[in-house]
C-alpha positions in Angstrom: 249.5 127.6 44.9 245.7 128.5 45.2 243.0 125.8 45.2 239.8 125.9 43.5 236.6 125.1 45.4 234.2 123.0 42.9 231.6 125.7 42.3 234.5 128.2 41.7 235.8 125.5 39.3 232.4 125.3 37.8 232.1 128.5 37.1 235.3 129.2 36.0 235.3 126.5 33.5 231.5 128.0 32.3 233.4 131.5 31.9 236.4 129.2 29.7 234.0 127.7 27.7 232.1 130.8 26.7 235.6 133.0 25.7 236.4 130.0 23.8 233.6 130.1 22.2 233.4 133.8 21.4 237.1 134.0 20.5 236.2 131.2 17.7 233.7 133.3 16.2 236.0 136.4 15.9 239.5 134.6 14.5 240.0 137.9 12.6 240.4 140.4 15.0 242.0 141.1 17.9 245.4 140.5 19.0 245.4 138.5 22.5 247.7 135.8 23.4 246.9 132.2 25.2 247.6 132.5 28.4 247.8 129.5 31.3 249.2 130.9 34.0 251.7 128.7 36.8 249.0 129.4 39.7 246.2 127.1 39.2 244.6 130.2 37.5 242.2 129.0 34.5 242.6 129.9 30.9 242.3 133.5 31.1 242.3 134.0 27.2 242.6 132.5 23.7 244.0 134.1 20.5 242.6 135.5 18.4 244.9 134.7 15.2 244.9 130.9 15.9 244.8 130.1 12.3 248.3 132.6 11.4 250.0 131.7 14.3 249.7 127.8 13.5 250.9 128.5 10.1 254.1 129.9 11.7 254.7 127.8 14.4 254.1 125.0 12.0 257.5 126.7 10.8 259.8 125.7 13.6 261.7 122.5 13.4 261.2 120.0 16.0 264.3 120.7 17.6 263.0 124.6 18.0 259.7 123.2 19.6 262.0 121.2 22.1 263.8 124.3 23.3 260.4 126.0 23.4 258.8 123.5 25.2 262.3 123.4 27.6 261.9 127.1 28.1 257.9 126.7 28.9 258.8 124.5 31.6 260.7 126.3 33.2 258.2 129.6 33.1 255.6 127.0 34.6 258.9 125.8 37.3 258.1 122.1 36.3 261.0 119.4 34.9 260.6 118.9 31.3 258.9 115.3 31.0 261.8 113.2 29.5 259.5 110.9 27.1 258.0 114.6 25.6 261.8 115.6 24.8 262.7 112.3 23.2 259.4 111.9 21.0 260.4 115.3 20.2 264.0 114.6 19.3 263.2 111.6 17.2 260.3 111.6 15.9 259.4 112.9 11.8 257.7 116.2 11.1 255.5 116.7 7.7 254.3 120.5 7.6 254.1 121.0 11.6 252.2 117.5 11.5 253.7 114.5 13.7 252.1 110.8 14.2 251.8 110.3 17.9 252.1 112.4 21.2 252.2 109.5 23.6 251.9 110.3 27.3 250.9 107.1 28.6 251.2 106.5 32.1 253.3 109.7 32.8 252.1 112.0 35.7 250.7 115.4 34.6 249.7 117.8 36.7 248.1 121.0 36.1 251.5 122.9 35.8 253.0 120.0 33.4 249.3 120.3 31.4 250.2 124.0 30.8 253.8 123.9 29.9 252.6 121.7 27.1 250.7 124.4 25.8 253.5 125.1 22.9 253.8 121.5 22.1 250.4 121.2 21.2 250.5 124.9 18.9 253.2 124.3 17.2 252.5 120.8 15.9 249.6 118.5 14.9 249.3 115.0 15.6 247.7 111.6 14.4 247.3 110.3 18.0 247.6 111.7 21.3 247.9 109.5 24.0 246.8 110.7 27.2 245.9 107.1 28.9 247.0 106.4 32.7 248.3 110.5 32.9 247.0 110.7 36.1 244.9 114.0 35.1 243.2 115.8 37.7 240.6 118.5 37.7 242.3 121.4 37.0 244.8 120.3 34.5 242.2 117.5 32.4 240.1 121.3 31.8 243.3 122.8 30.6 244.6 120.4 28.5 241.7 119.3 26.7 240.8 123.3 26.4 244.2 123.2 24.7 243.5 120.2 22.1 240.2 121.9 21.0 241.5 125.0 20.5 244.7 124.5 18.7 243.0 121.1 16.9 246.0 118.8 18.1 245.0 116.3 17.0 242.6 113.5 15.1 243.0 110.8 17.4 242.5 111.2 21.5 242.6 108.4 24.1 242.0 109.6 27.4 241.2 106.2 28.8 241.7 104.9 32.7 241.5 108.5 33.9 239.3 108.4 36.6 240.1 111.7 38.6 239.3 114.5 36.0 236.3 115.5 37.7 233.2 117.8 36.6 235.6 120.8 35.0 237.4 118.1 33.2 234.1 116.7 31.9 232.9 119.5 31.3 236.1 120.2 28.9 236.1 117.0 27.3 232.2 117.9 26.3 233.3 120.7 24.8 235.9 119.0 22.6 233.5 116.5 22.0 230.9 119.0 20.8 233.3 121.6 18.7 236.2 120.1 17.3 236.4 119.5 13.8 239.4 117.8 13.5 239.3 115.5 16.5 237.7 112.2 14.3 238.6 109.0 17.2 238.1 109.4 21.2 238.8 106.2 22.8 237.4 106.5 26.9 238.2 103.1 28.4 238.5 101.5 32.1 237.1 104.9 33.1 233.5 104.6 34.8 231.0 106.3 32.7 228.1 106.9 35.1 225.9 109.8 36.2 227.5 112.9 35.0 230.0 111.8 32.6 227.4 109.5 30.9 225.0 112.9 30.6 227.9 115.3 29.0 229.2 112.2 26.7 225.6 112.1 25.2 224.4 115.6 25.3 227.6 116.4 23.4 227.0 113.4 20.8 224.1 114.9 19.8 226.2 117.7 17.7 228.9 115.6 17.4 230.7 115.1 14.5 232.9 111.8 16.4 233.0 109.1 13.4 234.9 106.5 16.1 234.5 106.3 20.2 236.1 103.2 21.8 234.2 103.1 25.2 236.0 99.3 26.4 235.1 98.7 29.8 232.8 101.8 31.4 230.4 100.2 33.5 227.7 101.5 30.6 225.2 98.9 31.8 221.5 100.5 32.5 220.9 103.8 32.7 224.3 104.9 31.3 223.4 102.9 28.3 220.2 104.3 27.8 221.1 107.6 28.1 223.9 107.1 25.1 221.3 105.2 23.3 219.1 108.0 23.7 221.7 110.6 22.2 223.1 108.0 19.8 219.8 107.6 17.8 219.7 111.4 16.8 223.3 111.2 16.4 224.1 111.1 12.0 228.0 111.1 12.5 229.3 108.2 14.5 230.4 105.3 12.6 231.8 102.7 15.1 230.8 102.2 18.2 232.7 100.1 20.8 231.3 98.8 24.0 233.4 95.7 24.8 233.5 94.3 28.6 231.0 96.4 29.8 228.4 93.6 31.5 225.9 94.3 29.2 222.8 92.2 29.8 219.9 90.1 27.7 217.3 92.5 29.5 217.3 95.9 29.4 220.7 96.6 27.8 219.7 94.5 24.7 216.3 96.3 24.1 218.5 99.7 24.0 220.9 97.6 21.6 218.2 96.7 19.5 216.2 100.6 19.9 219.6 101.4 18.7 220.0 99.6 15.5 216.3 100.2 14.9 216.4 103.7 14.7 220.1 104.5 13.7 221.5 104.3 10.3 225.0 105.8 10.5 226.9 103.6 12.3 228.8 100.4 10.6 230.3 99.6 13.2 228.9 97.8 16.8 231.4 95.8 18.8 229.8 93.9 21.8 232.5 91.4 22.8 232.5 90.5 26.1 229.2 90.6 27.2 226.6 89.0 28.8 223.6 89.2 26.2 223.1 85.8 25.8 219.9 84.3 23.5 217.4 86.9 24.7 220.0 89.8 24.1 220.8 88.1 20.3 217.0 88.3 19.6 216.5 91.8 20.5 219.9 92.7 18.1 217.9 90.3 15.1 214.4 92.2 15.7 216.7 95.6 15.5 218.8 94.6 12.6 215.8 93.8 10.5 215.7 97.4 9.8 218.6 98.6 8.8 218.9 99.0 5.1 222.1 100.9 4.5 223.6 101.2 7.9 225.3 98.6 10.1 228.2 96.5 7.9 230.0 94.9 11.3 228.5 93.0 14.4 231.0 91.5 16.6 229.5 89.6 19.1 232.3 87.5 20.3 231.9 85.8 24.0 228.1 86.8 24.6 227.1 83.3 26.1 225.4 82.7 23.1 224.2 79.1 22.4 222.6 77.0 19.8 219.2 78.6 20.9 219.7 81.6 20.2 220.7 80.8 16.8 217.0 80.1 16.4 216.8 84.0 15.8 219.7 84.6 13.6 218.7 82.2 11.5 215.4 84.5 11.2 217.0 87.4 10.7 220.4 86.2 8.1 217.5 86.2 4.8 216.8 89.4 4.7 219.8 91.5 5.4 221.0 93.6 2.8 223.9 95.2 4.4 225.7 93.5 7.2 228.8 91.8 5.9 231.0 90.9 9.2 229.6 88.5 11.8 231.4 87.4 14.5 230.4 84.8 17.1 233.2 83.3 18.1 234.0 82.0 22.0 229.8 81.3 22.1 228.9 77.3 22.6 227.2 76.9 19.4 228.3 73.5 18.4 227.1 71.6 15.9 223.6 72.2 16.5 223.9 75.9 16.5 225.3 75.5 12.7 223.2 73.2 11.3 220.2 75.8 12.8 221.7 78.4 10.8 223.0 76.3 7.8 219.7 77.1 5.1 219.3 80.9 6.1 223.4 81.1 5.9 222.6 79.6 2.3 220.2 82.2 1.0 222.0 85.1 2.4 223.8 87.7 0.0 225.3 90.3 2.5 227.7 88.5 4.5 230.9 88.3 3.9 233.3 87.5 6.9 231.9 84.6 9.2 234.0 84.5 12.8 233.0 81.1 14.1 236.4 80.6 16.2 236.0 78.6 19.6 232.3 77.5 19.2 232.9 74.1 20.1 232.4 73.1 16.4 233.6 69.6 14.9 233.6 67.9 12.0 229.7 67.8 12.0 229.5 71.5 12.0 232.4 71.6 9.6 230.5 69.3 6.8 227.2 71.9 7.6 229.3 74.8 6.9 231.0 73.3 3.9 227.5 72.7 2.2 226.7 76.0 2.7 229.7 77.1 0.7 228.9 75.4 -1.7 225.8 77.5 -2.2 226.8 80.8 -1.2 229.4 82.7 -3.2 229.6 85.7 -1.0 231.6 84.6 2.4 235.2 85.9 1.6 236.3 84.9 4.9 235.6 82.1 7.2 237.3 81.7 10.9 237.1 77.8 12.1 240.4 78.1 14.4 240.1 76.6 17.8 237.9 74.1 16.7 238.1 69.8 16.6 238.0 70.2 12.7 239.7 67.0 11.6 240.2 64.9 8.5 236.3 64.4 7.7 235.6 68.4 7.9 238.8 69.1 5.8 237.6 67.1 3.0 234.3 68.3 3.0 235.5 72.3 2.7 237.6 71.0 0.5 235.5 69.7 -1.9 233.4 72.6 -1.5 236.0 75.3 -2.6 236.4 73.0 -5.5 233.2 75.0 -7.2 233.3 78.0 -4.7 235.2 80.9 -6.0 234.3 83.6 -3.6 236.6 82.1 -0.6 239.6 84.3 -0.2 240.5 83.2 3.7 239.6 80.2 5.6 241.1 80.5 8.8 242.1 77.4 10.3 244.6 76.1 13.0 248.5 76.6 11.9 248.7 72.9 14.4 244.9 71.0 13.5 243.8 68.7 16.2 246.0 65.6 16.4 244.4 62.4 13.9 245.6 59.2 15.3 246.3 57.8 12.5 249.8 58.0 10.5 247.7 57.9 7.0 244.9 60.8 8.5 247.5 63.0 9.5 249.8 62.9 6.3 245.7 63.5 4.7 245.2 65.8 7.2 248.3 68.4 6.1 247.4 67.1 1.8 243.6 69.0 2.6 244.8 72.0 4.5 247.6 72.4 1.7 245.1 72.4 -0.8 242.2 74.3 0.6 245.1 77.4 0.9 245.8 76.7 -2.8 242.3 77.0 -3.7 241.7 80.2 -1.0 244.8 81.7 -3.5 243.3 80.8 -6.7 240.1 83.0 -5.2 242.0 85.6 -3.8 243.4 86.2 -7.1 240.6 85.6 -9.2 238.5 88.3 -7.5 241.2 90.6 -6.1 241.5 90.7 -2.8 243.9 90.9 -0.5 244.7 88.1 2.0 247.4 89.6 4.2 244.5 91.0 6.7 244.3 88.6 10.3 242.4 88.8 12.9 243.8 91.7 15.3 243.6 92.1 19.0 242.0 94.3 20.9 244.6 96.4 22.8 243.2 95.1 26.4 243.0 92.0 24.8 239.3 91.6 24.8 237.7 91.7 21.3 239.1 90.3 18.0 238.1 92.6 15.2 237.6 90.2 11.6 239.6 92.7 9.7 238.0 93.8 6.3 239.4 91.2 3.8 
């Protein structure tokens, strides 16, 4: 086995890049054959008939790509990874198209990255899942040389990798840059710093990414600004994901806000788990102020946000035109932070999914919120859960859905903070009965559908207010 020294590997993956892209431009002629050899070697060529050969391959029957992938093994002298043979052997093929490859957590070297070589031309699929694989250098560059070429898939999660190295960024850059199939990269728990965070945004600028999950990458400073920098030429992305990544009220806010200033793609901006606090909330409000057809979902859950800073929303909420999912929850609001917000929350006619879980509201907050319903007739959704919302609150959202017909979900504890009473508690279960009746009556009235919850981030960070 022969080892690559790193400017060797550099400029062996330069030399990859360049036949790949020259083999891409000349599909029609020529007659080589893919080729990752068993000694380290780098790709040494692509074919040339990419396009006829995956209409073939996308002939065999899954049990035909086992024994091909079987047989590859063995060229490459590596043991057939057992979870590859059994997704194989059970899962469902639709015109060489399968839902998920998933690899999490398995070790693959660079030999096990090659033998996968006829997996990934003979089938598409939805999701590959490459998190935890354990890729190194030489292998990360193969692989993800594979997925662009043969367009494997839609849906990539390469997260917690943290050994791929420069070729292996260098790859992913590439995929990045010339897939067009490749629609949702999720890069998570992997430090995006220094060069990684320079290829990510030089190869967002072409990009044509509409989703990139970037959960816990130490993007704070000049990471940040450097994505910023690439994000706000960037006309393709559409949600953007940066939970748990210590991003501060200073200068990682003013990027935030740059960002929404000057970008009017993305719908999507998920800051959970944060630290941007009041002065980080008033940069995103001075930002927001000028996007007219662009951002649709701010979820700002757990950002040390207090009644203060609600000072700014409550700027900002009469004059938006487009943002219709706000979520604040696990931020100390209180009562004070609603009742700041309670007029603009009024007047505004863009909103339509509140997340005000876990704000240390009561049933002050709860009569404040149930006067604004009674005003607005745009909020579809409304999150109180993990709140002391007892008998007085219930009655006053009650008797505001009585003459609000927009209200398809209010979401409130399943068990309501205990009343004392006997009498409160049997009028405590009589109000929550009939503000579901009444959510019903709205759903059906205007159409929607009420079987969307709230859903969990998969490291259990962020909850998303799913679109009612």
């Amino acid at each position: 086995m022969t080892h690559c020294s790193d400017s060797e590997i550099n400029e062996q993956s330069d030399d990859r890049a360049g036949k790949l892209k020259k083999n891409q431009k000349k599909r029609s002629t020529g007659g080589k054959h893919v080729s990752f050899p068993p000694d380290e070697q780098i790709v040494s060529g692509f074919a040339e008939h990419r396009d006829a050969d995956r209409r073939a391959d996308s002939c065999l029957t899954l049990t035909e790509v086992m024994e091909a992938y079987q047989q590859s093994c063995t060229r490459h002298q590596v043991q057939p990874q057992a979870h590859v043979l059994q997704q194989l052997q059970q899962g469902a093929c639709v015109g060489g198209s399968v839902k998920c490859l998933d690899l999490k957590g398995e070790r693959l070297d660079q030999r096990s990255c090659e033998a996968l070589e006829v997996v990934l031309k003979s089938l598409h699929f939805d999701f590959i899942n490459l998190q935890a694989a354990q890729l190194e250098e030489n292998g990360a560059s193969s692989l993800l040389d594979m997925i662009l070429y043969y367009e494997s898939t839609t849906h990539l999660d390469i997260s917690d990798n943290n050994s791929m190295g420069t070729s292996g960024w260098r790859a992913l850059a590439h995929l990045i840059k010339q897939s067009v199939c490749l629609s949702r990269l999720d890069i998570c728990s992997t430090p995006i710093v220094d060069y990684p965070a320079m290829s990510l945004s030089k190869a967002l600028l072409t990009s044509r990414l509409t989703v990139l999950h970037l959960h816990n990458a130490q993007l704070s400073g000049m990471p940040l600004f450097t994505l910023v920098g690439a994000l706000k030429i960037n006309r393709a992305l559409q949600e953007l994901h940066l939970t748990n990544n210590s991003l501060n009220s200073y200068q990682d806010a003013l990027q935030l806000g740059d960002l929404l200033r000057y970008n009017s793609t993305l719908k999507t901006l998920e800051l959970s788990n944060n630290a941007l606090a009041d002065a980080g909330l008033e940069e995103l409000c001075d930002g927001l102020r000028w996007q007219t057809a662009g951002l649709k979902v701010l979820l700002l859950r757990n950002n040390h946000i207090t009644a203060h800073g609600m000072v700014f929303l409550a700027s900002t909420l009469p004059i938006l035109k487009v943002l219709e999912v706000l979520d604040l929850a696990e931020n100390v609001l209180e009562n004070e932070g609603i009742q700041v917000i309670r007029t603009s929350l009024m007047v505004n006619c863009s909103l339509k999914q509140l997340g005000l879980s876990q704000t240390n509201i009561t049933c002050e907050g709860a009569v404040a919120l149930a006067e604004v319903l009674a005003e607005n007739h745009h909020i579809q959704r409304l999150d109180l859960r993990q709140n002391e919302v007892k008998v007085g609150g219930l009655m006053a959202l009650c008797l505001a859905l009585r003459i609000n017909h927009s209200l398809a979900i209010l979401d409130l504890d399943h068990v309501p903070p205990e009343e004392q009473d006997e009498f409160l508690m049997e009028t405590q279960k009589r109000l929550q009965s009939e503000i579901t009746q009444c959510c019903l009556t709205n759903a059906r009235r205007c159409g929607l559908d009420t079987s969307d919850t709230l859903t969990t981030e998969a490291d259990g960070a962020a909850e998303s207010m799913a679109t009612v």
